[in-house]
N, C-alpha and C positions, 0 to 999 in steps of 0.2 A: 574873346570867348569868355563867359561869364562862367564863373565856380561851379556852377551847376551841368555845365556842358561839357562835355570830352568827346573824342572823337576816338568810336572805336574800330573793329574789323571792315574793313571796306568803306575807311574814312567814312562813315557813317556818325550821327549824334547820336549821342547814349546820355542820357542823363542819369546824376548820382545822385543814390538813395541813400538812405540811412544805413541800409543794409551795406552796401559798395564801398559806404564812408568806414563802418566799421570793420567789413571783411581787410579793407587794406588796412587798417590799425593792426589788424592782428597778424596779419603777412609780414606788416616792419616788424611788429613786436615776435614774432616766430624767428625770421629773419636774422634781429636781434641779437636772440636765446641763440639758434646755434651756430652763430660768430663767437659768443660767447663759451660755450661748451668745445670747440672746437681749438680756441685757444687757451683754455683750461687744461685740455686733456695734449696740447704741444708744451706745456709749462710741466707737467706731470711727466712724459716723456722728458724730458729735458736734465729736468730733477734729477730724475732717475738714472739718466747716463751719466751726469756727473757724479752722483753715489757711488756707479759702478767704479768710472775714473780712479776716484778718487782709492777705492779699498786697491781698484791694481796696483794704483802707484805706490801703496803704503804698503802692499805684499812683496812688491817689485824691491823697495829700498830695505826692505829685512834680509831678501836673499843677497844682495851685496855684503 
């Protein structure tokens, strides 16, 4: 099957355009973005629990 041919809904040829070529550029590239924002915002949580952690454990060994 040549680059230009894909096979779409009901095994049918679809040929790609400029437009198909770029709409999927920007589906990876969306795609991308929020895998990225996604484990931004698990690192951000994460942080954050260990801050918490962390002042427990430091309120925790004063009361001793």
């Amino acid at each position: 099957m040549e680059k230009s041919e894909a096979r779409g809904p009901n095994n049918k040829e679809t040929r790609s355009t400029p437009y198909t070529e770029k709409d999927m550029s920007i589906e990876y590239e969306k795609a991308h973005l929020e895998a990225s924002i996604n484990v931004l915002q698990l690192q951000r949580k994460c942080d954050t629990a260990l801050a918490k952690a962390e002042v427990t454990e430091s309120a925790a060994a004063e009361m001793l």
